[in-house]
C-alpha positions in Angstrom: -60.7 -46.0 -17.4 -59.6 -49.7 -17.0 -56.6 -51.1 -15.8 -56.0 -52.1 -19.5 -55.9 -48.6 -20.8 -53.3 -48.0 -17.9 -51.3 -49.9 -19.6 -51.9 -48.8 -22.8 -51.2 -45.4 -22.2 -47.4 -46.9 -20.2 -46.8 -48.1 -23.0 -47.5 -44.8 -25.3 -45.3 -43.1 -22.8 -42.6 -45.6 -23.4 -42.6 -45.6 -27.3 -42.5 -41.4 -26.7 -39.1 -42.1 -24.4 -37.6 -44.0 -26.7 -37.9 -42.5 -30.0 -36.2 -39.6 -28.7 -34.2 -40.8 -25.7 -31.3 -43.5 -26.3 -31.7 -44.8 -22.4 -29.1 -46.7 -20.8 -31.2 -49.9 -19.9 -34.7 -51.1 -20.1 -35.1 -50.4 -16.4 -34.1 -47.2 -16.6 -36.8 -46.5 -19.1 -39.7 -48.3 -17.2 -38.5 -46.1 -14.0 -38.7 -43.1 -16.0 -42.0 -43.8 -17.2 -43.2 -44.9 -13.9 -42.2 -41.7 -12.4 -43.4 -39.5 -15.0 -46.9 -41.1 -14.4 -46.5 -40.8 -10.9 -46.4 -37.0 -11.4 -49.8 -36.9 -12.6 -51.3 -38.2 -9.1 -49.2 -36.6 -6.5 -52.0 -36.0 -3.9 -51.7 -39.4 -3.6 -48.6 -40.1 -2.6 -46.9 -39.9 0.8 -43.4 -39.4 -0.5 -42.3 -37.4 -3.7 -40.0 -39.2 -4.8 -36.7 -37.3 -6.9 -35.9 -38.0 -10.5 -31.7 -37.6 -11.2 -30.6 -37.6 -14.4 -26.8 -37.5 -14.1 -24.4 -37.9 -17.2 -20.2 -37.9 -17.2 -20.0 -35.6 -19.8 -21.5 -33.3 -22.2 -24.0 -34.4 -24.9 -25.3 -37.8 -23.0 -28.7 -37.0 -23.4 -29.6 -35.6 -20.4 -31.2 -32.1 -21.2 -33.3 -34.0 -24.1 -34.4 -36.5 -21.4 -35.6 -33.7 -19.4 -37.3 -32.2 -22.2 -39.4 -35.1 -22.8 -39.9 -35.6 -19.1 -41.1 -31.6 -19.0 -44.1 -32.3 -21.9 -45.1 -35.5 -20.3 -44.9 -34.6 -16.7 -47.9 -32.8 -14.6 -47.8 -29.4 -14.3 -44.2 -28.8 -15.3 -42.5 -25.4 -13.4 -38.8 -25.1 -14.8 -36.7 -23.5 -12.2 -34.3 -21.6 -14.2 -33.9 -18.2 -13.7 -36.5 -18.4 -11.3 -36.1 -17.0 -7.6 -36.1 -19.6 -4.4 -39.4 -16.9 -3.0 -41.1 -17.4 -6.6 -40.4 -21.3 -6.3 -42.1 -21.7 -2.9 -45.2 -19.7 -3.8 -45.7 -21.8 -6.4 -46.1 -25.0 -4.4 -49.4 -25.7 -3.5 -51.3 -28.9 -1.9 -51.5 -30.2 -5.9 -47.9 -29.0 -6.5 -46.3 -28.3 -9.6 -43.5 -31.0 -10.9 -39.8 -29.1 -10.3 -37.7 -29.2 -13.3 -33.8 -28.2 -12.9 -31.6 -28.7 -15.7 -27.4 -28.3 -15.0 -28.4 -28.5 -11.7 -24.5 -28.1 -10.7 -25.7 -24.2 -10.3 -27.9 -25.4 -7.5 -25.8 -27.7 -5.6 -22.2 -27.1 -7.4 -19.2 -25.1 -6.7 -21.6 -22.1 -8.7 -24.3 -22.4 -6.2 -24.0 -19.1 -4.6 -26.7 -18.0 -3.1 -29.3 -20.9 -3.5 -29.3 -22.4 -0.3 -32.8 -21.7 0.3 -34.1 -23.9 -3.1 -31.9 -26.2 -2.0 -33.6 -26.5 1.0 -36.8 -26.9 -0.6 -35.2 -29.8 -2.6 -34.0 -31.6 0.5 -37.6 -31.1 2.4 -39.6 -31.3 -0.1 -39.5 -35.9 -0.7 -42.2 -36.2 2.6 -45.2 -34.5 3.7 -45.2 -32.3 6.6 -41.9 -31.1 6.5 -42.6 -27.1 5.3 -40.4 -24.3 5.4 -40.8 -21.3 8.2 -40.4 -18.1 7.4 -41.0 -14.9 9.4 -43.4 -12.3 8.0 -42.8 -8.9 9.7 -45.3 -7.1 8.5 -47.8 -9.2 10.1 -45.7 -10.7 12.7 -46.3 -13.7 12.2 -44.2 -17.3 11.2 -45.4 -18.5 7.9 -45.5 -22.0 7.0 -44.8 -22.5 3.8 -45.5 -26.4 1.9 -41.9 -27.9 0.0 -44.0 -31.4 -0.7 -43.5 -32.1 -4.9 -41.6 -34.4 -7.1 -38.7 -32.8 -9.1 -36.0 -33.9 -11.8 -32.7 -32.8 -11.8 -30.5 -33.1 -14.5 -26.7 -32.3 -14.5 -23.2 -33.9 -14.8 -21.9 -35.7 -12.3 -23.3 -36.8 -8.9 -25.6 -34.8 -6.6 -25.2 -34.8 -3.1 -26.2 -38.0 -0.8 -29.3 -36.2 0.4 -30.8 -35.8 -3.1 -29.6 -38.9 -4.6 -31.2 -41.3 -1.4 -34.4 -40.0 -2.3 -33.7 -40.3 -6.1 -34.8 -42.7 -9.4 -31.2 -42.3 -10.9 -30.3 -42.7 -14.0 -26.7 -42.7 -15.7 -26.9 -41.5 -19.2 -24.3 -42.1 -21.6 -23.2 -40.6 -24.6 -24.8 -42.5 -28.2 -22.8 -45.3 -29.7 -22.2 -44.9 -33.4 -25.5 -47.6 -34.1 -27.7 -45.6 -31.7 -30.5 -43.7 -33.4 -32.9 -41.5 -32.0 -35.6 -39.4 -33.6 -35.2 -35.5 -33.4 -36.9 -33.7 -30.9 -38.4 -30.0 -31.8 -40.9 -28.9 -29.5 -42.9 -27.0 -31.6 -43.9 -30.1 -33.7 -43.7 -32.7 -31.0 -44.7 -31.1 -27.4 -48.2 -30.6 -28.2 -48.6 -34.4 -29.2 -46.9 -35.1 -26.0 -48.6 -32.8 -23.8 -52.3 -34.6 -24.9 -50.8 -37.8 -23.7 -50.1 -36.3 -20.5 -53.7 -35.2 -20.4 -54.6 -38.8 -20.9 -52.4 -39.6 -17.8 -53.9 -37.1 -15.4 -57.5 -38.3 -16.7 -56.8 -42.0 -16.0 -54.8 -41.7 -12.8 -57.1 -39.0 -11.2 -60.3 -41.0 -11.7 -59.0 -43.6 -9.2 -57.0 -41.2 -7.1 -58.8 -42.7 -3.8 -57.6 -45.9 -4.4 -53.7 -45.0 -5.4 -53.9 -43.3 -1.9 -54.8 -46.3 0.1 -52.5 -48.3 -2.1 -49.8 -50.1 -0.2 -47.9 -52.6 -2.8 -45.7 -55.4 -2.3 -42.2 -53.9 -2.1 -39.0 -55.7 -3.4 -36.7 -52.7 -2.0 -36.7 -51.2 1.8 -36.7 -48.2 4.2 -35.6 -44.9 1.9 -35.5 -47.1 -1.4 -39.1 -48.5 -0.9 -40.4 -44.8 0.3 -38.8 -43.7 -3.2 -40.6 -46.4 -5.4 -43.6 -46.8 -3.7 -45.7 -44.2 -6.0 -43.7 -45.7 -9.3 -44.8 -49.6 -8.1 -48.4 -48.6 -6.9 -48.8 -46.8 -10.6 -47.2 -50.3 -12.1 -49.6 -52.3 -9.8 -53.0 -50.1 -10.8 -52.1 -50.5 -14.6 -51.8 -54.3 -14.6 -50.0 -56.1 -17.3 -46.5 -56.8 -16.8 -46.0 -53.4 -15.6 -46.0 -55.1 -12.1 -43.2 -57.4 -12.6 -41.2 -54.6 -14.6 -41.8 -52.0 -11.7 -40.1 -54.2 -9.2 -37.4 -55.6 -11.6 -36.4 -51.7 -12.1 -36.3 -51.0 -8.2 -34.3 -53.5 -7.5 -31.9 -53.5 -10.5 -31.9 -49.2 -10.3 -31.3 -49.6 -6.4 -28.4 -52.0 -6.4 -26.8 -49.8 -9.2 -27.1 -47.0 -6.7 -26.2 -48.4 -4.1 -23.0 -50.0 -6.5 -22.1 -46.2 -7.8 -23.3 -44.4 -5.3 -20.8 -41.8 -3.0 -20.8 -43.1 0.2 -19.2 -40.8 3.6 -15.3 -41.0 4.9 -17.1 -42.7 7.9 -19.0 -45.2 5.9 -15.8 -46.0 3.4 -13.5 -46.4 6.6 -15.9 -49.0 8.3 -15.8 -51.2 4.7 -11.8 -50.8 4.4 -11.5 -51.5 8.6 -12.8 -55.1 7.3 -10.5 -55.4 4.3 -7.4 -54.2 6.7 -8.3 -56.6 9.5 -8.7 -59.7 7.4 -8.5 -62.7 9.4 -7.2 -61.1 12.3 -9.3 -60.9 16.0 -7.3 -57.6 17.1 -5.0 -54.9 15.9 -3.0 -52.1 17.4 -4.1 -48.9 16.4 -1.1 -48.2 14.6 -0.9 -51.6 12.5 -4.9 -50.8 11.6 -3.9 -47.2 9.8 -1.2 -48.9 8.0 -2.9 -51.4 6.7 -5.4 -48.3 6.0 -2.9 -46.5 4.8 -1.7 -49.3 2.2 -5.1 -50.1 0.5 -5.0 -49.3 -3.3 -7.5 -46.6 -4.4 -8.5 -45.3 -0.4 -8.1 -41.9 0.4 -6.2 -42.9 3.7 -2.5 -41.6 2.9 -3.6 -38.1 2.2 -6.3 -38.4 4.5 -5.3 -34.6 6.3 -1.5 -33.2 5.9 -0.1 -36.6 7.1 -2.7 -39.4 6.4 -5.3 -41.0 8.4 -4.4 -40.3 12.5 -5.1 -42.6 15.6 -6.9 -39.3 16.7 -9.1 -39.2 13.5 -9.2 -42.8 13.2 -11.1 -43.0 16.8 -13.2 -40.0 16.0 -14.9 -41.8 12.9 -15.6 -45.3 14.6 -17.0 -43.2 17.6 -20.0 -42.6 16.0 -20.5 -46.5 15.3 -19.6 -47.2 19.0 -16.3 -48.5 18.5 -13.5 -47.2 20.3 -9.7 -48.3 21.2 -8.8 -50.5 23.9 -5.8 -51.4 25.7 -4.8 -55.0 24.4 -1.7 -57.6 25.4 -0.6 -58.4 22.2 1.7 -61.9 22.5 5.2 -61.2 21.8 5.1 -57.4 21.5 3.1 -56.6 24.9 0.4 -54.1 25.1 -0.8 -51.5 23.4 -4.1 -49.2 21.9 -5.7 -51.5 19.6 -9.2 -52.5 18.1 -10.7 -55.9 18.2 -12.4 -57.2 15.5 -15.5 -57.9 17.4 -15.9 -54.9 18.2 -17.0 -54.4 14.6 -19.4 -56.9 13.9 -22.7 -54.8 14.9 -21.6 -52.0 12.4 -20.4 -54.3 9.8 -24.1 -56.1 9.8 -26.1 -52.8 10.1 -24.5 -50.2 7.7 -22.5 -52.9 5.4 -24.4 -56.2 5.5 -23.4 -57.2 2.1 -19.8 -57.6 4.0 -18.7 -61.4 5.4 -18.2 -60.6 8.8 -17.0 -64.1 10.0 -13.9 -63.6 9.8 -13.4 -66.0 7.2 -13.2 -65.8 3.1 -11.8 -63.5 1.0 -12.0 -59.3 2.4 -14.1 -57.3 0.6 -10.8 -56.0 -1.7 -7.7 -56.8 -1.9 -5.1 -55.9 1.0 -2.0 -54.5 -1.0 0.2 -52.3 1.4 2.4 -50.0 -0.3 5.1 -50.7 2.8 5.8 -54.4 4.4 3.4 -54.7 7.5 4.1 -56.2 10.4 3.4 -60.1 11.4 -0.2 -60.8 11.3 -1.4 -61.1 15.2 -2.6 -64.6 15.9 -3.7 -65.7 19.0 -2.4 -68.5 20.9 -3.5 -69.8 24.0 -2.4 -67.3 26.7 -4.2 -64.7 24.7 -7.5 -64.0 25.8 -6.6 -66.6 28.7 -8.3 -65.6 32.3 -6.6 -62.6 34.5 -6.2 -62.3 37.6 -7.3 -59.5 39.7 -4.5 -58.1 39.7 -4.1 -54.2 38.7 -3.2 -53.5 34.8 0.2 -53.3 33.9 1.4 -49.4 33.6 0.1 -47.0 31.4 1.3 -46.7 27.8 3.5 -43.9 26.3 3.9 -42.6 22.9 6.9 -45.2 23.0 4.0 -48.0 22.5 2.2 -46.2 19.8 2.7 -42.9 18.0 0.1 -40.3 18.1 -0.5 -41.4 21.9 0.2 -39.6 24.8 -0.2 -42.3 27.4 -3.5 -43.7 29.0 -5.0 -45.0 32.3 -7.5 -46.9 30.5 -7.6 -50.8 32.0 -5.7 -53.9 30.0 -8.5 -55.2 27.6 -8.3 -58.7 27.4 -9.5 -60.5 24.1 -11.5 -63.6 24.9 -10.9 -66.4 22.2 -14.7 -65.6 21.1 -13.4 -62.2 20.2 
């Protein structure tokens, strides 16, 4: 089939979505119709990428969503009621497309005892990552495949490790104006299930080529693994479905990336920049409270009394920044952190941050308590030492939550 009935049959699959799908934005719909495409071809693809369907409340749309995804899709296996053993064994090198609807029973508080398809939803976005399993009565370790797209629907967020690998899309619940056309699946599967036919027929016949296919992509590392299959489909149908593919990734992306949860780690590098503002060094007990003042940060009930210096060191550890011994100018020395210290981890894991030290912080520095003087540096500080030996260790009279250290004065240069 030609490029031109590609997009012919796109645009089918859109006109399905949204007769019976109010969707929350155009690029939500042309990722949903990418991805249900993608489906059809999965041989192809290196990555299999996840579909999230997530929703704030009841009645948004999202189990009809999924219902139109399921008669469209390739090979749809609904994993209700279905056991993680009878799951596996049904993936094979042309896998079946996972559907999970209130998928809160797989990764919620009602999970219970699904660890295992969990598992397979976690390994299952690359090739050549199967799940081992002993077989005692041959004695032998079984390798088992977890490579296939899947859709998840539920309330709420799923957890980072889905939602990385995830097209997501926040339904909402229909305005009063919004009209949709009933859905009853004995009238309108069939109907939808010869388009999918269509689908597999087109995309198969040039399966080869989707397989060497290695678009232009406007989103990187996990993102562009993600859309990869959804732009090299766009790409192969021609049209504008090119342009609209990479419109949605990048729109769909910075939504994520805008909504998504991030980690405690993560959240306390971003508010470390808020709470050091213009200043080139901190003592670690100024730094949590200015942590502890920030409006809407979990800092003050961070454990039974708020964020600790203890705590506080253990999260910047894994970034590589740790506490110093600093000579602060009028108050004398004490553990601090230095702003520069920060800059690598600011650029690499929050590069939309201004790490100049200049401009406005990233939000608004509103301490519930008064905070001490803002620490300036003048021109003895950062001046050249001698070689003389630090000045004694500190106590916990320089800094509660300390018990003293042996740890060398750290002078702050004035590139600091």
């Amino acid at each position: 089939m030609t490029a031109n009935r590609g997009a012919t049959l796109l645009a089918q699959l859109h006109d399905a979505l949204t007769r019976y799908v109010v969707m929350p934005s155009e690029q939500a719909t042309d990722a949903v119709v990418l991805w249900i495409a993608a489906t059809h071809v999965q041989p192809a693809w290196a990555h299999a990428p996840r579909l999230v369907i997530r929703a704030p409340e009841r009645r948004c749309g999202k189990s009809r969503l999924l219902d139109i995804v399921e008669a469209t899709c390739h090979d749809p296996l609904i994993t209700v009621n279905a056991s993680p053993a009878a799951v596996y064994r049904s993936i094979t090198p042309d896998p079946p497309v996972l559907l999970v609807d209130e998928a809160d029973t797989i990764f919620g508080p009602k999970a219970g005892d699904n660890e295992d398809l969990r598992g397979l939803l976690n390994a299952g976005h690359q090739r050549g990552r199967p799940a081992l399993r002993y077989d005692a009565a041959t004695s032998k370790v079984v390798t088992i495949p977890t490579f296939a797209m899947a859709a998840l629907a539920g309330i709420g967020a799923m957890p980072d490790t889905i939602e990385d690998r995830a097209v997501v899309v926040h339904m909402r619940r229909r305005a009063s104006g919004e009209k949709t056309f009933p859905y009853r699946a004995r009238r309108d599967r069939e109907p939808l299930r010869a388009l999918a036919q269509q689908l597999t027929e087109w995309l198969r016949g040039d399966m080869a080529v989707l397989e060497r296919a290695e678009p232009a992509m406007p989103v990187e590392d996990r993102a562009a693994d993600t859309w990869e299959p959804l732009v090299a489909v766009a790409d192969h149908a021609g049209g504008d479905w090119p342009e609209r593919a990479r419109a949605a990734a990048v729109e769909m992306t910075r939504e994520h990336n805008e909504t998504g949860e991030i980690s405690d780690r993560l959240r306390l590098l971003i508010d470390c920049r808020t709470a050091f503002a213009d200043d080139l060094a901190l003592p670690t007990a100024e730094l949590l409270h200015r942590l502890r003042g920030l409006e809407e940060s979990p800092w003050r009930e961070f454990g039974p009394t708020g964020l600790t210096a203890m705590k506080l060191g253990s999260l910047l550890k894994e970034y590589g920044i740790r506490s110093a011994t600093i000579r602060f100018p009028g108050s004398g020395q004490a553990k601090g952190y230095q702003r520069a210290d920060f800059a690598d981890a600011w650029s690499r894991y929050a590069p939309d941050l201004d790490t100049s030290g200049g401009g406005e912080p990233s939000q608004p520095y509103q301490p519930h308590n008064p905070s001490s003087d803002p620490v300036r540096l003048d021109e003895w500080y950062g001046s050249s030492r001698t070689s003389k030996k630090a000045v004694p260790p500190l106590t916990s009279k320089n800094e509660a939550g300390t018990a003293g250290t042996t740890t060398p004065l750290k002078v702050v240069g004035n590139n600091a």
